[in-house]
C-alpha positions, -999 to 999 in steps of 0.1 A, spaced: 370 -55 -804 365 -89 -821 350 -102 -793 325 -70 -787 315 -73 -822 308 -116 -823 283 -108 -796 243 -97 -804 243 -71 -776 270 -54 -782 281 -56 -820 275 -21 -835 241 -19 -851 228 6 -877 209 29 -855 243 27 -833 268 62 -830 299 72 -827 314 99 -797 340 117 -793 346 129 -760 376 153 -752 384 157 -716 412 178 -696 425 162 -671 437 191 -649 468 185 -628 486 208 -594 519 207 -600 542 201 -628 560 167 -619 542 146 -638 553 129 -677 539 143 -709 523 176 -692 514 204 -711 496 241 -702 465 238 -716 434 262 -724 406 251 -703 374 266 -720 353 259 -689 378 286 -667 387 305 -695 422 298 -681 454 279 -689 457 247 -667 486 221 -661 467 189 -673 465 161 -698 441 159 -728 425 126 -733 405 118 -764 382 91 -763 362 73 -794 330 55 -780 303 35 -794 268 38 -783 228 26 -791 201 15 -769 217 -15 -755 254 -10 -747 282 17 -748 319 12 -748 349 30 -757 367 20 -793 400 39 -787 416 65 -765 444 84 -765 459 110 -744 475 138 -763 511 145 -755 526 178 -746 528 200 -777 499 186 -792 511 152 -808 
C-alpha cells in the first residue's frame, strides 16, 4: 500500500472511491475448509460456497483492491 500511494498514478486522489464488493463463491461438494451454506440472492437458494469481501479503490486512472477477506463458516 506504501508503495501504491508514493506513486502519482495510483495514490488515492480526492475525486477517488471506495467499493465494496461481496461475492459468493459457490462450491459442489462439501470437502473443502471453512465452507458454509449460504443464501445466494441471485437463486433465491442456499449454496455451498465461500463469501469473499473485497475493499477496492477506484478514480479515472487506476483501480486496485485495499483488503479482502473471505468470511469463515458461521459468519466470522
Amino acid at each position: 500500500m506504501a508503495v501504491l500511494a508514493s506513486v502519482p498514478a495510483t495514490c488515492r486522489k480526492p475525486k477517488g472511491v471506495l467499493s465494496v464488493d461481496d461475492t459468493l463463491l459457490t462450491h459442489y461438494g462439501q470437502d473443502f475448509e471453512q465452507i458454509a451454506q449460504l443464501f445466494d440472492h441471485v437463486s433465491e437458494s442456499y449454496v455451498w460456497a465461500h463469501d469473499l469481501v473485497t475493499l477496492h479503490y477506484s478514480d479515472d486512472d487506476t483501480d486496485y483492491p485495499l483488503l479482502l477477506s473471505a468470511l469463515e463458516a458461521g459468519g466470522t
